[in-house]
Structure formats: C-alpha cells, structure tokens
TIBAKE-437352 format. One record per residue: x, y, z of N, C-alpha, C in turn; residue in three letters. Coordinates in steps of 0.1 Angstrom, whole numbers, plus 5000, padded with zeros to 4 digits. Layout:
XYZXYZXYZALA;...
//
This chain:
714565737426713265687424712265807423UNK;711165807415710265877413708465847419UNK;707865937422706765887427705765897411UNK;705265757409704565777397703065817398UNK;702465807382700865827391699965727395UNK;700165587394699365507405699065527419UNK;699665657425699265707439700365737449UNK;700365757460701565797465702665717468UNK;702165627471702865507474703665417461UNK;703365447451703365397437704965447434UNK;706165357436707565367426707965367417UNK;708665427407708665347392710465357392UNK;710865267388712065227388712865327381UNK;714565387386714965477379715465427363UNK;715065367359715765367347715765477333UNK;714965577337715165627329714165727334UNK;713965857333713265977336711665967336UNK;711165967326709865977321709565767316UNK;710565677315709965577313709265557300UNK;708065487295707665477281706765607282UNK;706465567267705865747264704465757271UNK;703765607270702865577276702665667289UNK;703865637298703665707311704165827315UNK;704165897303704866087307703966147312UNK;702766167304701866267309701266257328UNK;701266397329701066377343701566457352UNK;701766477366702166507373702866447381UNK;704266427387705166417392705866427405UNK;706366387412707066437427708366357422UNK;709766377421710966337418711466357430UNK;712466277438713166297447714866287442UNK;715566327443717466247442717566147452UNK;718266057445718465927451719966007465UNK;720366117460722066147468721266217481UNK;721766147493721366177505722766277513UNK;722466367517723266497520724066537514UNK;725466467511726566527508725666567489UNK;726366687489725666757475724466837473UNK;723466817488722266857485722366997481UNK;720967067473721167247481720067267485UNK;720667357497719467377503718667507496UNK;717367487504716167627501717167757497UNK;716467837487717167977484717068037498UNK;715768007507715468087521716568037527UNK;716668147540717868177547717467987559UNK;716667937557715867827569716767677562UNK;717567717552717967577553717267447544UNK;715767497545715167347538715867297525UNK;715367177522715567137507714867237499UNK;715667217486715567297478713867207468UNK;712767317465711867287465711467317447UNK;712067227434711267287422710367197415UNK;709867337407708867297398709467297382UNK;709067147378709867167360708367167353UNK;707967257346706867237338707067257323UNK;707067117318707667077303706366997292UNK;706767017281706266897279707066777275UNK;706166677289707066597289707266457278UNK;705866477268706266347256707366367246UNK;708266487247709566497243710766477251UNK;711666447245712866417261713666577261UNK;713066687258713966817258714566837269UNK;713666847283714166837293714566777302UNK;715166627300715266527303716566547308UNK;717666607302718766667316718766747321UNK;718466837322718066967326717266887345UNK;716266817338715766707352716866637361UNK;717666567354718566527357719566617368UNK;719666727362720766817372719766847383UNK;718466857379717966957395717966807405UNK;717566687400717666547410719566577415UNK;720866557407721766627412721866657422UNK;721466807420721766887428720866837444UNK;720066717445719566707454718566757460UNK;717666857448716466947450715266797450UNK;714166857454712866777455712566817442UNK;711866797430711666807416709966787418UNK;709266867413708066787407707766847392UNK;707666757387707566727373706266747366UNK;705466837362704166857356704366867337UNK;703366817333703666797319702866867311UNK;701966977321701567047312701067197319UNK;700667257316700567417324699067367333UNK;698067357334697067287339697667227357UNK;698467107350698767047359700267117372UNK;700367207364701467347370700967397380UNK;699467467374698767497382697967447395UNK;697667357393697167267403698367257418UNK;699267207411700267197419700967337427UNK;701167397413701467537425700467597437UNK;698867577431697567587443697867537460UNK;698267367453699067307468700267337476UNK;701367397462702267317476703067477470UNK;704367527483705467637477706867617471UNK;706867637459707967597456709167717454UNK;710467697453711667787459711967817440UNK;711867777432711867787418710767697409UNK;710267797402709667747390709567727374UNK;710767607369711167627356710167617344UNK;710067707338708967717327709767657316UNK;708867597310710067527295708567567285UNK;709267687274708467707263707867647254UNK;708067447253707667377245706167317255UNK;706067357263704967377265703467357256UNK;702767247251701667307242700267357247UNK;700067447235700667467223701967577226UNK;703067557220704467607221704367767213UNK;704667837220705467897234704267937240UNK;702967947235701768047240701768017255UNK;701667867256701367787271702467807278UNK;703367797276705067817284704567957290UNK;704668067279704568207280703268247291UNK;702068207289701268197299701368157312UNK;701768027313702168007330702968077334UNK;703968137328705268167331705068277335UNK;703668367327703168557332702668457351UNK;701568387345700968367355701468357369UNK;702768247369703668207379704168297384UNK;704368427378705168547378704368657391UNK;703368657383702168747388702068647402UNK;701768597403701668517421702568537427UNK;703868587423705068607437706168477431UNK;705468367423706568237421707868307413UNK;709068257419710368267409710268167402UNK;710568227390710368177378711868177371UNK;712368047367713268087350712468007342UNK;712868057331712067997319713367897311UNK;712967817305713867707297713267737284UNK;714667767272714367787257715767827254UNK;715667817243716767787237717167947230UNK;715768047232716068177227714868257229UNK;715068367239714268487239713568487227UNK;713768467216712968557201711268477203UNK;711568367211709868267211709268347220UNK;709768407227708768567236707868617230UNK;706768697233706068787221706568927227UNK;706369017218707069137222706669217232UNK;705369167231704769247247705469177259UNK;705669077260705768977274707769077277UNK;707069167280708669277285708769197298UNK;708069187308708469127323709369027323UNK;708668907311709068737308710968787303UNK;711068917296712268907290713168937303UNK;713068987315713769017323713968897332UNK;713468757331713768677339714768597337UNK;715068517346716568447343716068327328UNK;716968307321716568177316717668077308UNK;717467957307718567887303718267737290UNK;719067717286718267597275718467477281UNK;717467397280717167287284718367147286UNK;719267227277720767107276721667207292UNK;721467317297722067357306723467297320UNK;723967297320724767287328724467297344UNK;724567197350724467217369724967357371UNK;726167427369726267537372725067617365UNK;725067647353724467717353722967707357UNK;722567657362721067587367721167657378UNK;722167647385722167657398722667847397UNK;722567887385722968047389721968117385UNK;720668027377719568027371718368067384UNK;718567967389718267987402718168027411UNK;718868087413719868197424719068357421UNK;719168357405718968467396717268507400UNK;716768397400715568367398714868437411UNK;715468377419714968417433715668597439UNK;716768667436716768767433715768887427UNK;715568777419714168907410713068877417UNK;712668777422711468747428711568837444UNK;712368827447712568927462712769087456UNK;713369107447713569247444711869267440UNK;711469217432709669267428708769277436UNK;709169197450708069197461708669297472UNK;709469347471710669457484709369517473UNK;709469557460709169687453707669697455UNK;706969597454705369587457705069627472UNK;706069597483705369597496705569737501UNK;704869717510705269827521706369877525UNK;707169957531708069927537707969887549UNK;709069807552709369727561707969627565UNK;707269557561706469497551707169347550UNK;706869247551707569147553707069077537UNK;708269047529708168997517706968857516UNK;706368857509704968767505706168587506UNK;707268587503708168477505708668467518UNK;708868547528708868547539707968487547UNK;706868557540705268487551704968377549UNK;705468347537705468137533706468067540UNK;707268097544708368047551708268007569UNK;
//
C-alpha cells in the first residue's frame, strides 16, 4: 500500500502503482507490503531500512517497474513526480539513494538539473535513462554516476545502488578533511 495525497493517513489500494492518471502527480511515500524476510537494509553500516528517492515523471508508466523492484527489495520508496517536489522532499527527510529518471519535464534538462543538484548536496544519486547521449556534454560529473534504464532488473538496481553510494563516500573522503567524519556519517 501506498500513502496517497489526501494526507497521511490516506491509503490507496495496491492495484496498480500510480492508479488513474488523474492521481500521479504529486508526491509520494511507498512502503513494500514484504515484512523482513527480503528486506535491504540502509547502504550505512546501522542497519536501517533502505531509504529511496524515485524522481520521475510520473504521468508516463516508464518507471513503473523499476518502482516495483525498489518496493521488492523492501526499501521505503518515496515517489515525487517532478524535480520541485524532489526537492522539497530531499529539504525534509535523508535518503540512502536518489533515482533521477531523465524524463523528467521538460526532458532531460529537469532530470539533468536535479540530478547536478542532488549531486552537489552530498545525495547519492543514479540516474535512470535509457542512454548517456541525453547528457549534455558539459554535465562530465552526471557521466560518472551509476545509471540504469527504467526496465532494470532487481539485481541490477541493487548494484546501481551500491555503486551509487560508493561514489558518494568516495567524493566526500575527497572533499573533507582528513579524518573528518564523512557529511553521511554526521546524518546517520
């Protein structure tokens, strides 16, 4: 089950991801219905649930399994439908990955923007597309990050992930001090 936007308390039945088109837009908190066995936990060494961000747009069904594997895998999901409401959300809460999906509108500019943005704050980021070439040639950072197409595989999601959070620890070892406690550390 999914928390819709009528408020916190508000259910919407799983039948289907996003429901009518009427009700895509928006922001999101997804939970998996699979209680332990399968979960994964936080990339951090503490164990938590695994904490993502899908930022799509969501009046297409592109990433509609891609969604599917991170509920799977047992992660907390929250689901934003557009870079705005990415933002908002990343303001509140920490999340352990942040999937950028380049259809994003307007497509790729808004993908590519959150995706520097998310970057530039410390967030691990993979991006979702179906091909580097929708990059612009300056965004050299965006080409170094993990990324995978929106039809993806649980495994590979899950190495996407993994990847994701590697580069985000290796950029902040490189920014800090030594011995300097990683900016993902201090959130933890």
């Amino acid at each position: 089950m999914r928390h819709g936007q009528g408020g916190p308390g508000t259910l919407v039945p799983p039948e289907g991801l996003h429901g009518r088109v009427s009700d895509r837009p928006g922001l999101r908190q997804v939970r998996s219905g699979s209680s332990g066995a399968g979960r994964v936990r936080g990339l951090d060494a503490g164990g938590s649930e695994l904490r993502v961000l899908l930022a799509h747009n969501a009046a297409t069904p592109t990433c509609d399994a891609l969604a599917r594997h991170i509920e799977a895998l047992g992660a907390t999901l929250t689901d934003a439908s557009s870079s705005d409401d990415a933002r908002l959300v990343v303001e509140a809460e920490i999340f352990d990955a942040c999937l950028v999906c380049l259809d994003l509108l307007p497509a790729p500019f808004a993908g590519v923007r959150l995706a520097s943005e998310l970057l530039a704050r410390g967030c691990p980021v993979v991006l979702v597309t179906r091909s580097l070439r929708w990059l612009p040639a300056d965004a050299t950072e965006l080409r170094k990050l993990p990324w995978i197409p929106p039809d993806a595989s649980t495994e590979a999601l899950q190495r996407a992930l993994a990847a994701a959070s590697e580069v985000q620890d290796s950029s902040v070892r490189e920014r800090s001090e030594p011995h300097a406690p990683s900016s993902r550390a201090a959130r933890l």
